[in-house]
C-alpha positions in Angstrom: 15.9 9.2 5.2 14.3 12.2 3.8 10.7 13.5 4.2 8.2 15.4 2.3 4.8 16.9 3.1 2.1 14.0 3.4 -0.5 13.9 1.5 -3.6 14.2 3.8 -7.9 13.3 3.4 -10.3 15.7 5.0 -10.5 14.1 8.3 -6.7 13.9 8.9 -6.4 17.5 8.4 -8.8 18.6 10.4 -8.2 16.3 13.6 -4.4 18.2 12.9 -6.4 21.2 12.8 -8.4 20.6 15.9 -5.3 19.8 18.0 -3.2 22.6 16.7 -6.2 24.9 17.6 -6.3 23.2 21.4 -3.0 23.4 22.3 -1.6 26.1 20.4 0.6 24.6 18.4 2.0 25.0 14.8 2.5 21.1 13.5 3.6 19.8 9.8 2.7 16.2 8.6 5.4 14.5 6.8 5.8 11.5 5.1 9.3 9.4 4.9 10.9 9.4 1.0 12.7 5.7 0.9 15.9 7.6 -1.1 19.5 7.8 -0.6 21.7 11.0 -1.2 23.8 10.3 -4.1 27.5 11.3 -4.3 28.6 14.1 -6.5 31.7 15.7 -7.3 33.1 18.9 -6.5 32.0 20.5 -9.4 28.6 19.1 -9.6 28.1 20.1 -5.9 29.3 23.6 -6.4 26.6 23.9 -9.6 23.7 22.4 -7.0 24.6 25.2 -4.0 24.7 28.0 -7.2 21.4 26.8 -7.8 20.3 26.7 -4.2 21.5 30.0 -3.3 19.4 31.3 -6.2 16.0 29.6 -5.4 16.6 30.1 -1.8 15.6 26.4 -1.1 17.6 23.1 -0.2 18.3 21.0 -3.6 19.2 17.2 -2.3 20.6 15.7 -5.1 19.6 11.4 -5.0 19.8 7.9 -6.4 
């Protein structure tokens, strides 16, 4: 299972807000992605790290 950032209204983000503000905390929302990893090669998978070294974030190739 993967996640991604969830997509919040007004109110959501500030009662997130409110709490991180009480107790101090940092906290991210995230949302489940229903996706599976897909299986590459050697090659393919040596191309996708290239790439991820360059843009300094993590590339998940999926189905």
């Amino acid at each position: 299972m993967l996640y991604t950032f969830a997509k919040l209204d007004t109110a959501q983000l500030t009662a997130i807000q409110q709490l991180e503000h009480e107790e101090g905390l940092k906290i991210l929302a995230l949302t489940a992605v229903d996706t599976q990893p897909d299986l590459i090669d050697a090659g393919r998978l040596a191309r996708l790290q290239a790439l991820e070294k360059t843009l300094g974030h993590c590339l998940i190739a999926v189905r």
